[in-house]
N, C-alpha and C positions, 0 to 999 in steps of 0.2 A: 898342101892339099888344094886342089882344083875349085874352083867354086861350080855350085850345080848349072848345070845350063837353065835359060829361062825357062826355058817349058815345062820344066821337069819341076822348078820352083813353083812355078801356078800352078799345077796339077797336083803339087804336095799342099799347097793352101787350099785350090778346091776342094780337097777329100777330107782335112782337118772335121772332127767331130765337133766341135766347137764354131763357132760364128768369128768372122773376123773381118773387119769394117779398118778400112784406110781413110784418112782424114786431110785433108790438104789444111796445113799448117801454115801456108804464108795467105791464106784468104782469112778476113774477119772472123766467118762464120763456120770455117773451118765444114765444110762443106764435104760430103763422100762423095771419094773417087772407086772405090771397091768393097764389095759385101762376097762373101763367098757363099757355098747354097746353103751350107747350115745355118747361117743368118737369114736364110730365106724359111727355111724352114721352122725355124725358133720365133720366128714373129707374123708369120703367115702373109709378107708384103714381100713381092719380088725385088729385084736387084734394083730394076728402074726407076723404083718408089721411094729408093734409096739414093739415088745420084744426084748431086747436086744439094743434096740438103744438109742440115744438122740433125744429130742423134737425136735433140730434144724431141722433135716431132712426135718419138716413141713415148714420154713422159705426157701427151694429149696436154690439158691443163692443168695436172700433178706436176708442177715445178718446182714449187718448196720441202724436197725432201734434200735431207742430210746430205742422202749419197750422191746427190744433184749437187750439191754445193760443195761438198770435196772434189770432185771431178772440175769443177767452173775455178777453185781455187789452185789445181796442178794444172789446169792449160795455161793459169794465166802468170806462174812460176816456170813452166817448161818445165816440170816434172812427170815422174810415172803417181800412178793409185793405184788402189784397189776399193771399189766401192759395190754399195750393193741398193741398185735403184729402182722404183717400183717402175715397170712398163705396162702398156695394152698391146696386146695382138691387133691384126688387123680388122679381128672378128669381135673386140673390144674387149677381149680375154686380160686377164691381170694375171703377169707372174714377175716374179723378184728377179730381175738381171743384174747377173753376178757379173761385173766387169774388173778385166783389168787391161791399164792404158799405162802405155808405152811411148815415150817422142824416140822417134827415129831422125838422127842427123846426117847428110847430104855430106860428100868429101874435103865439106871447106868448114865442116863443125856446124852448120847454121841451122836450125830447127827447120824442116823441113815439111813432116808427116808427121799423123800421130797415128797409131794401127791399134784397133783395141781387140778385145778377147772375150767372147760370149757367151754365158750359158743360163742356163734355168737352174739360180742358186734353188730352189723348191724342191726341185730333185734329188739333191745331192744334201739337203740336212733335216735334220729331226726341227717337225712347223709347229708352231702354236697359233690359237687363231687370236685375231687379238682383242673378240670379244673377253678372255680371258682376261689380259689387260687393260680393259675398263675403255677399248677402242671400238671402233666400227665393226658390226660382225661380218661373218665373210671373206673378210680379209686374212692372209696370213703373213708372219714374220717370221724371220728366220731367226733360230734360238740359239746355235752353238758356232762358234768360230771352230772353223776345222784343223786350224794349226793347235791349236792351244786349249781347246775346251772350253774356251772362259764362255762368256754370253755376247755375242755378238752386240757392237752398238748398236744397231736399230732396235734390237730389241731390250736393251738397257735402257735406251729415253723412252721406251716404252712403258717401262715398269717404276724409272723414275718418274712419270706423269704420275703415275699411282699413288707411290709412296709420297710422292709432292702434296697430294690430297689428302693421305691421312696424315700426315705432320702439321697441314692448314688446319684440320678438323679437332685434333690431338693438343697441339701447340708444342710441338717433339722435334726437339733442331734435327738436322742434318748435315751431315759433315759429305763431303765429296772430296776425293783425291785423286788425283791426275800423274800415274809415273810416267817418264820420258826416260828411255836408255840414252843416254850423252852420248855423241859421237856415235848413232850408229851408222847412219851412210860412211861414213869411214872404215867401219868396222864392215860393214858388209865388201866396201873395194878391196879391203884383202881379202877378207874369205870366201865372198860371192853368195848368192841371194840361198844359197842351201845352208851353207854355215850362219849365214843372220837368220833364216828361217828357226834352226838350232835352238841360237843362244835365244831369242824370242819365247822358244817354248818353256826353257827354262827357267829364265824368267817369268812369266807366268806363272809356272808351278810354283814359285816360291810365293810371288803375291795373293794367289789365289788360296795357298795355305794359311794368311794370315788375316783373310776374313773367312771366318768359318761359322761368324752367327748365324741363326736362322733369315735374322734380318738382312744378313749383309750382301750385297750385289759385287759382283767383281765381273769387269767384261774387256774383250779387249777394242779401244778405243779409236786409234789409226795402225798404221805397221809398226811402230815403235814405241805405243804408248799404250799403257793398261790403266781403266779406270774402274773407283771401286767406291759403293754408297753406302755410311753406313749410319745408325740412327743413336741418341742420345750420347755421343761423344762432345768432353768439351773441345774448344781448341787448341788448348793444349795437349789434352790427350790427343788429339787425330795426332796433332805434329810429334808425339813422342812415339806413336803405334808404326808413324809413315819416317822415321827416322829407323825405329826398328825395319822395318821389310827392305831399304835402301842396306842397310847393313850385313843385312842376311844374303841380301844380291850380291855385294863385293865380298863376299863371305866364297861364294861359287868359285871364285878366283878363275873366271873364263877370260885372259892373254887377248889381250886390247893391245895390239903396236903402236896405235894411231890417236891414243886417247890424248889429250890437254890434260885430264884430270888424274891418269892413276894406270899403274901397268893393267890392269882390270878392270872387264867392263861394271861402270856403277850408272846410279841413276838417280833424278831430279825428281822432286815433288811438290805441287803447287798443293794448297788445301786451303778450302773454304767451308765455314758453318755457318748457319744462321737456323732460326726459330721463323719458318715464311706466314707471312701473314695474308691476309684473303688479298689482298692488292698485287700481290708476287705472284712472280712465273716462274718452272726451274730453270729457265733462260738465265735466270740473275744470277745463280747459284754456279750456273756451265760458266758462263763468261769473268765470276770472280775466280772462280778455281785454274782457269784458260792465264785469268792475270797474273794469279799468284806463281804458277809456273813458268811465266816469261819473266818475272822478275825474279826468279831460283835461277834461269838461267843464264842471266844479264849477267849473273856475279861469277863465284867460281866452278858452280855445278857441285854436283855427288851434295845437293844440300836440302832442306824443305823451306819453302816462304808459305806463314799459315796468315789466311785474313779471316775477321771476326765479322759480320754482317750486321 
């Protein structure tokens, strides 16, 4: 097959519905070389406004959001994301940009570019505002992951700020569990991003079936991993509920070639509980759950590591 001529390749990114921003990858600040109009149009600043600078410009003084810091944490691995960050318009307008970012490599393998992909997540899902969630009113967050249904993260540390409060107010532990599919960048090189899209949903389905409380929160976390909040669990119990849902996944028996751990894809679980006291943030609670599953997966995987707070 012939490759497209250039022209014909700018003219197909010009016309893209979508916004798409080129990033020069061997500069610090990774600085834009190209916007195309719908990025001009999706933020109300022309192409000019955009050259030579970083994206952050769009986040104004809003720099401490989640999907800021997954994005800050794949440049600086040379990975792709998918995040979802608050922006302002030029006209100081606020909408959710749904990104996703790609490194692009030059002939000799070397990181080169990174090209990302634009839109007005606001559009495209069902909003809650987050005076609901006990946030700033006016503002909105995005509530469903479109692959999977679950609850989007940002709007899961949303509701966990909530629930954080009345478990302070209450004295009512909370357990949080973190799954990770093992091996799935492997799993997705052979099947490619529609088959990991798949087994993703799947997955899903299966954990989202086994919180079913009223209380229970279940959302999906990064591309690989689903998170789920639930309340008066002990530790032991989280770790024998999150042993059960790991088993019920290898149970799918979805043909893994590339796994270390099992002809079929299975999955890891970090879990942490505690009873938070007025001095605690759910920061403490993300970061033990974050620990416990890097120590599940230090060992041999398809396992749970619970810690007690």
């Amino acid at each position: 097959m012939k490759p497209l001529p250039s022209w014909l390749t700018r003219a197909l990114v010009a016309h893209l519905p979508q916004g798409v921003v080129v990033c020069n990858a061997l500069e610090p600040d990774y600085h834009v070389i190209y916007v195309n109009p719908a990025m001009e149009r999706l933020t109300g600043y022309a192409a000019a406004d955009f050259l030579g600078r970083n994206m952050r410009f769009l986040q104004g003084e809003d720099r401490e959001q989640e999907g800021a810091k997954r994005i800050r944490a794949a440049l600086a691995a040379g990975s792709a994301c998918n995040a979802m960050v608050r922006n302002y318009r030029h006209d100081g307008g606020v909408f959710w940009n749904e990104i996703a970012l790609e490194p692009l490599h030059d002939e000799s393998g070397r990181l080169s570019h990174y090209v990302s992909f634009h839109r007005d997540g606001s559009e495209r899902s069902r909003q809650v505002t987050r005076s609901e969630s006990g946030g700033a009113p006016g503002l909105t967050v995005i509530r469903e992951d479109k692959l999977t249904g679950l609850i989007r993260r940002e709007y899961f540390e949303e509701l966990l700020k909530r629930d954080w409060g009345l478990a302070q107010r209450e004295s009512r532990r909370l357990t949080l569990i973190l799954f990770d599919i093992d091996a799935f960048q492997s799993y997705q090189g052979v099947f490619g991003r529609a088959g990991g899209e798949q087994t993703v949903r799947r997955v899903a389905r299966v954990v989202g079936g086994c919180f079913r409380r009223a209380s229970d929160l279940c959302g999906r976390f990064d591309e690989d991993k689903i998170v789920a909040l639930a309340n008066g669990m002990t530790t032991e119990q989280a770790r024998s509920h999150a042993e059960n849902v790991i088993a019920r996944v290898h149970e799918l028996a979805i043909h893994h070639p590339r796994s270390p751990v099992s002809r079929f894809v299975t999955m890891t679980a970090g879990v942490a509980t505690l009873v938070p006291s007025r001095e605690d943030a759910p920061q403490r609670l993300l970061e033990a759950t974050l620990g416990a599953l890097n120590d599940a997966k230090a060992g041999d995987r398809n396992r749970v590591v619970a810690r007690e707070l």
